[in-house]
C-alpha positions as CSV (number, residue, x, y, z in Angstrom):
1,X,0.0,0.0,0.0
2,X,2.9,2.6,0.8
3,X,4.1,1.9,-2.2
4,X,1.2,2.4,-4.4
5,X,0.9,5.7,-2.6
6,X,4.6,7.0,-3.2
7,X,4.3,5.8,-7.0
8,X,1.0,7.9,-7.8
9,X,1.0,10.8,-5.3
10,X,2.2,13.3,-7.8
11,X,1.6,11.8,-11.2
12,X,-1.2,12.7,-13.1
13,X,-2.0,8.9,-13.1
14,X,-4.0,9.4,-9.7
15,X,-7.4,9.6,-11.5
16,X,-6.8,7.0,-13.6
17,X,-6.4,4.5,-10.6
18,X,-9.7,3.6,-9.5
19,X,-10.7,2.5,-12.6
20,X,-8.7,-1.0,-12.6
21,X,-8.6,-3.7,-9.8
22,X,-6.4,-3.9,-7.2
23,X,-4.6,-7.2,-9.0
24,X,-4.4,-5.5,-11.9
25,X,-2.3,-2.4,-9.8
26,X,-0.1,-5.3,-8.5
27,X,1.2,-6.4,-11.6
28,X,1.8,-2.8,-12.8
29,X,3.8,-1.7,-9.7
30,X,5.5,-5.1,-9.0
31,X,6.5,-5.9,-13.3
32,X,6.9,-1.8,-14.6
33,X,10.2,0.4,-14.3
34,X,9.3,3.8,-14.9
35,X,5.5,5.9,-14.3
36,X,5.6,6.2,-18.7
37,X,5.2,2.4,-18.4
38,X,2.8,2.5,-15.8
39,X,1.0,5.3,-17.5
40,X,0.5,3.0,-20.3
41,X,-0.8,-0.1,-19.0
42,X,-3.6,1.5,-16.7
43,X,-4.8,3.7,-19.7
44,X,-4.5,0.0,-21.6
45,X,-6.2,-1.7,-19.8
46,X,-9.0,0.8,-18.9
47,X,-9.5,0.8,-22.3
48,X,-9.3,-3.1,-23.2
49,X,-10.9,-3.9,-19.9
50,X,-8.2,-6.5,-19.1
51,X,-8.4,-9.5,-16.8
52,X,-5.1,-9.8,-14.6
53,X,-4.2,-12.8,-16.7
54,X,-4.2,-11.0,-19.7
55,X,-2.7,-7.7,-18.3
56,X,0.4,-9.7,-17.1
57,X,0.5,-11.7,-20.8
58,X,0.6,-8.0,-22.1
59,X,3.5,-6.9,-19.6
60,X,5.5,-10.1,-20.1
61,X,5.4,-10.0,-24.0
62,X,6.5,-6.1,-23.6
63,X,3.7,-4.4,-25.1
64,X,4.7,-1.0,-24.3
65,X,8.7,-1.6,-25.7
66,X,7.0,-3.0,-28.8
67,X,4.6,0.1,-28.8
68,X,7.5,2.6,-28.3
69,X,9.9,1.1,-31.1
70,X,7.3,1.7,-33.0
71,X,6.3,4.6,-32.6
């Protein structure tokens, strides 16, 4: 929970957060480096409405390196 609260506190990710499940904010804090990363799989999976087990297939197949190559 502390650090949850020391990730968010000052990112303009705090209204974002209580629109996935507490899981899904596990994975994110526990298998993302920087906030950008964790930016971008809350606002994915807001917007695919992802189960845990598909959020952590997304992390674990990097997603967001794959999305920021190509960019």
């Amino acid at each position: 929970m502390v650090q949850f609260y020391k990730t968010y506190k000052d990112t303009k990710v705090s209204a974002l957060r209580t629109q996935i499940s507490w899981t899904n904010h596990r994975l994110i804090l526990s298998k993302t480096k920087s906030i950008g990363e964790k930016e971008f799989y809350i606002r994915l999976s807001i917007k695919e409405r992802y189960t845990s087990r598909e959020l952590e297939r997304q992390i674990s197949t990097g997603v967001f390196e794959r999305t920021i190559i190509s960019s």
